[in-house]
N, C-alpha and C positions, 0 to 999 in steps of 0.2 A: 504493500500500500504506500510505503514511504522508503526512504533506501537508509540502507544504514549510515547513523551521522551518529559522531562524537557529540555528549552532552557532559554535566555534571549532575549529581547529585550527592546531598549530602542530607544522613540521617540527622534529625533533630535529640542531641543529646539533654535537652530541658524537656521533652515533651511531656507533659503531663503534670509537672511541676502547678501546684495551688499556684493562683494569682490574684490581679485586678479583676474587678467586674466591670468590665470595659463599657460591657454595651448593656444596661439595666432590661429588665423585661418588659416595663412600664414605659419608658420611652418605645419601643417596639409595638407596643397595644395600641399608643397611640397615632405612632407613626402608619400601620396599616390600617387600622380605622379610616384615616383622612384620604390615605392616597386609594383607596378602594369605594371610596365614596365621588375620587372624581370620574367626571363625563370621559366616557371611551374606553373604562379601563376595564381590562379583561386577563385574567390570568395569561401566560406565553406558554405555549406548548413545550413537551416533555415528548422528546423521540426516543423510539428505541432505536438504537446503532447496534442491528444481530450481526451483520457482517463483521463488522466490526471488532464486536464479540468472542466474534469465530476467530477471527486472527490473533486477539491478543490472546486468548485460547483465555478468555473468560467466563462466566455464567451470560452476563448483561452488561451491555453499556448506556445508558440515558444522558440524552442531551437535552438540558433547556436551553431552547431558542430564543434569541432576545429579540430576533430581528426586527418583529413586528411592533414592540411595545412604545406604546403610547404616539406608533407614527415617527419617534427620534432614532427608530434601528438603535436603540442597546439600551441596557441594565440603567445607564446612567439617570432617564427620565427619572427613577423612581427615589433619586436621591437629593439630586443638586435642587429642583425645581419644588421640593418637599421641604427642603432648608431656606429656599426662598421666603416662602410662606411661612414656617416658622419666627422669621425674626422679624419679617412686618409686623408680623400678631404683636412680638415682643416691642417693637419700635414704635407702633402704635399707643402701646400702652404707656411706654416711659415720654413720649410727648403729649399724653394727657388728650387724647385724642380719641383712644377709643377703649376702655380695660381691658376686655376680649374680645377683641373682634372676631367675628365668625370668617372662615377660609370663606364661604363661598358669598358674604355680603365683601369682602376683600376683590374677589374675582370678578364680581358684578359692576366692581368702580363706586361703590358706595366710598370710598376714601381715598378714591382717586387723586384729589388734590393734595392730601397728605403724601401720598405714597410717592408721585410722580416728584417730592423733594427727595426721596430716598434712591440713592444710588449702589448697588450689587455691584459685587464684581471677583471674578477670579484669575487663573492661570488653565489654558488649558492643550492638549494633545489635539480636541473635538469634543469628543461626546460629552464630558462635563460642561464645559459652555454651553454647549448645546442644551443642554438641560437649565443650567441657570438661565441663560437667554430666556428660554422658554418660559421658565416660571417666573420671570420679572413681568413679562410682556402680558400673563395670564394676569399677575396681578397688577398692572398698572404703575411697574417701578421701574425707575432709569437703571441701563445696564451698559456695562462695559468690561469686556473679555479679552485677555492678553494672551498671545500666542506668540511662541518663540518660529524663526526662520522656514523651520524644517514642518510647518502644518500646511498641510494642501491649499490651494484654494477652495475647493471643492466645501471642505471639511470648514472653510473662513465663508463662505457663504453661506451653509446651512445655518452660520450660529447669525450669521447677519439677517436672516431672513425672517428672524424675530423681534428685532430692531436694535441689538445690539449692535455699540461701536466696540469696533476691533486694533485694537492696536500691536504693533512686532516689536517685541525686545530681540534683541541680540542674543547670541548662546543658546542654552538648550530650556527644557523642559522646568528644570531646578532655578535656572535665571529668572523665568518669567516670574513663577512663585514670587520669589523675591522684588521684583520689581511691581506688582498686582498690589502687594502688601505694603510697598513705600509708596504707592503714589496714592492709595486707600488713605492711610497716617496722615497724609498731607491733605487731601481735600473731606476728611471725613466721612469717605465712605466705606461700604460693610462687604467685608470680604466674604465672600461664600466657598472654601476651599473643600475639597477632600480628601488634602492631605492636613494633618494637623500636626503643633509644634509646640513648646512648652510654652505655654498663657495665651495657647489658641485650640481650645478644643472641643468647644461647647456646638460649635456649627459643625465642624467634621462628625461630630457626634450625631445628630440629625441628619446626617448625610449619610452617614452607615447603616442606620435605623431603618432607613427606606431600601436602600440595598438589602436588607435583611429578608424583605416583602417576595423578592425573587426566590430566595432557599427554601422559604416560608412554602412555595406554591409550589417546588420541586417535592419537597417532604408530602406534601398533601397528596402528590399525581403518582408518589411511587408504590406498587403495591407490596415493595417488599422494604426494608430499608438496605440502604447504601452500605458494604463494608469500608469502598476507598468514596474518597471525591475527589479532582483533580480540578485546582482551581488557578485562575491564572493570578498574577500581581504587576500592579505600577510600583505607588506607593505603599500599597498594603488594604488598603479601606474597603474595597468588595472579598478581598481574600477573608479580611478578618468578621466580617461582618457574614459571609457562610459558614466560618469554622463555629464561632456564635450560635447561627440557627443549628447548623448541625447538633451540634453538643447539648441545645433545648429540646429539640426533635427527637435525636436519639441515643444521647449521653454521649459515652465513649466509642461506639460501635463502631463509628466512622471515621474512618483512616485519609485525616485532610492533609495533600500533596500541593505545596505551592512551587507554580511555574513560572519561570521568568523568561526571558531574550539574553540570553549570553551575553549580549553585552553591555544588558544595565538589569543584574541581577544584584538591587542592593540589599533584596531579604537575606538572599543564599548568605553573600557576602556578612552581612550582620550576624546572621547566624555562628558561621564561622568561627567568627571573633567573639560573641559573647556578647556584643554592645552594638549600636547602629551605627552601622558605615556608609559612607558617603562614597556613590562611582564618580569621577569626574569627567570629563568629556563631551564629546559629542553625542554619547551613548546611539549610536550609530543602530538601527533594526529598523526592520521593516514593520514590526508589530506597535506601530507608532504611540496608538494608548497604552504600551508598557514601559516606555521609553522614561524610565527614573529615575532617577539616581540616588534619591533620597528617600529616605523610607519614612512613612508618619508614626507619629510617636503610638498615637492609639494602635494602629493596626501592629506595631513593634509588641507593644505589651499584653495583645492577645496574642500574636502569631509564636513568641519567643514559646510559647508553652505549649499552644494546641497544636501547633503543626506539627506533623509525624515526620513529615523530612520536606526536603526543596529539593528542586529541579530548577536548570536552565537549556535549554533548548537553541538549538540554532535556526537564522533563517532560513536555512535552504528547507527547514520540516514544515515551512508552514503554506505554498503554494500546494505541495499535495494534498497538505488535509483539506486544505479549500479547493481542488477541485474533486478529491474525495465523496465530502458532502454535500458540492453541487451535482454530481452525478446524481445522487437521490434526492434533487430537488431542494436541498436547504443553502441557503444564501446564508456564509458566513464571511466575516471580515477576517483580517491578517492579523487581529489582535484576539479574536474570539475561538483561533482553533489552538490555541498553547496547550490549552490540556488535553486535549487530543493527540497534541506532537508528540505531548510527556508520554502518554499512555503505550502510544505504540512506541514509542523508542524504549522505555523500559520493559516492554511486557517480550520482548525478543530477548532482551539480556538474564540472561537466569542469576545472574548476580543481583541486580535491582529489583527482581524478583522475589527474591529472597526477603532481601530489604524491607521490603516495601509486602511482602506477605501477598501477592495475587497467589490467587488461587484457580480452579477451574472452577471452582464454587463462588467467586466473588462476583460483587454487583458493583459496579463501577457507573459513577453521576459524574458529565461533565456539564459546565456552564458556556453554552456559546452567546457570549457575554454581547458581542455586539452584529449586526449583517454588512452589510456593502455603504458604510458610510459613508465611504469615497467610489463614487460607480464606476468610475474609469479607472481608478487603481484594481478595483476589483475585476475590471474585464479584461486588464493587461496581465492580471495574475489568473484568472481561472481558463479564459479564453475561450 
């Protein structure tokens, strides 16, 4: 299905270590309350991949498809544009405005003229902006999205097409962050990030909350539970926010695998060393929304325990898998098929085998986290 490619992997030596309660259960009640109550939304389908199966010589494979969700193709709607809405409610309240304002007298422009003072904004690969864009525009808030060199146009027009201004910083993925966040300090406006950092964590936190809504509705559709799950990472914020649902869903049972881009694998890397490391560079991949170099704090202080082990993965694995999956009709992006690279480049090695315990009895969940975001990279790569 894919040829053999050199990767790494490395067992998690903390894993299962007591921790933080990173992500509380009551933020999550309420976070899927809200985003399930808005217009359009529909759980994303859960595929079975039996061919697939068959080759890693497993029981089951299950893919949730992100492609369709919410119209933004990926996981990300269910976060950024969730966090939006959150800190209006709260922005509204501390200018005396409104104590609770209800989401959907917010979305209606009932406080329009307040909101349209309030200015969003983050750093993003795509799909994150795209998502914030989105929920500014829903709720009637100024937004403005920073993107470093290497983001498509493609990818800078979906997020403009919600009236967000877009601005380039120089450098990569970690630059922007940085520069989102000082020019936020300066003009007073509200960063909406999903990665987070020490005395920035209460929005990343509502951010993962809503990522959580996705594992939420894989756990629901599967009829057996999961022994592995194979999830991908940037900064960490959707990896750690499945390990989470997992662990609520179905305790220890599930054996959570984080997948990186070889060359900005800075979970692996942290792990490693014991403490968060930093890749520097260009962190060069094609899997563009993994492209980090920094890892956030919150997803660091779930991941350091619940992960069972990391992976990083080379590009050359990830054109096969997408055309793989395009063969049976499922439209995924270059950043959506990492656990799928992971799965079959270890499930050939009887070493990582070992490792990592597949079995011919295992059930195996991947997240195909986003679809063809960018349509012309994706028809240069499926063809």
């Amino acid at each position: 299905m894919i040829p053999s490619l050199p990767y790494r992997m490395l067992a998690n030596r903390t894993h299962g270590v007591p921790g933080l309660i990173v992500l509380p259960e009551g933020g999550f009640r309420r976070a899927k309350a809200e985003i399930t109550s808005w217009p359009g939304y529909l759980a994303t389908p859960l595929r079975a991949l039996d061919g697939v199966a068959g080759t890693a010589r497993v029981a089951a494979v299950h893919y949730k498809d992100e492609a369709s969700r919410f119209g933004l193709g990926s996981f990300k709607a269910l976060g950024g544009a969730y966090a939006v809405l959150r800190l209006l409610v709260s922005e509204l309240a501390r200018r005396g405005v409104a104590p609770n304002a209800p989401a959907e007298a917010i979305m209606a422009g009932e406080f329009a003229e307040a909101t349209r003072a309030i200015t969003v904004t983050c750093a993003t690969d795509g799909n994150h902006g795209r998502s914030v864009a989105w929920g500014a525009e829903r709720c009637h808030a100024r937004c403005v999205i920073f993107v470093h060199e290497g983001v498509s146009q493609p990818r800078r027009q979906a997020i403009a097409a919600y009236g967000a201004e877009i601005r380039e910083v120089a450098g990569n993925y970690d630059d922007s962050v940085r520069a989102a966040a000082r020019e936020a300090e300066a003009q007073g406006w509200f960063v909406v990030s999903d990665t987070s950092y020490p005395g920035y964590t209460e929005v990343p936190r509502d951010v993962m909350q809503g990522y959580r809504l996705m594992a939420d509705e894989a756990a629901d559709q599967l009829t057996e539970p999961p022994t592995h799950v194979f999830i991908q990472a940037g900064v960490g914020g959707v990896a750690a926010a499945v390990a989470v649902q997992m662990r609520a869903r179905f305790g220890e049972a599930a054996r959570v695998i984080i997948v990186e881009p070889e060359n900005a694998a800075c979970l692996l890397a942290s792990a490693e060393a014991g403490s968060p490391q930093v890749i520097a560079g260009e962190l060069d991949t094609v899997m563009a929304g993994l492209a980090c170099g920094e890892v956030s704090l919150l997803a660091w202080q779930e991941l350091q325990r619940s992960a069972y082990a990391f992976m990083a993965v080379p590009d050359a694995a990830v054109a096969p898998c997408m055309k793989l999956l395009a063969a049976q009709g499922i439209v995924a992006g270059e950043s959506g098929v990492a656990g799928l690279a992971a799965l079959l480049l270890a499930s050939r090695d009887a070493f990582a085998r070992a490792v990592l315990g597949l079995e011919p009895t295992s059930r195996v969940l991947l997240f195909g986290t986003e679809g063809a975001t960018d349509p012309a990279l994706y028809t240069r790569m499926v063809g």
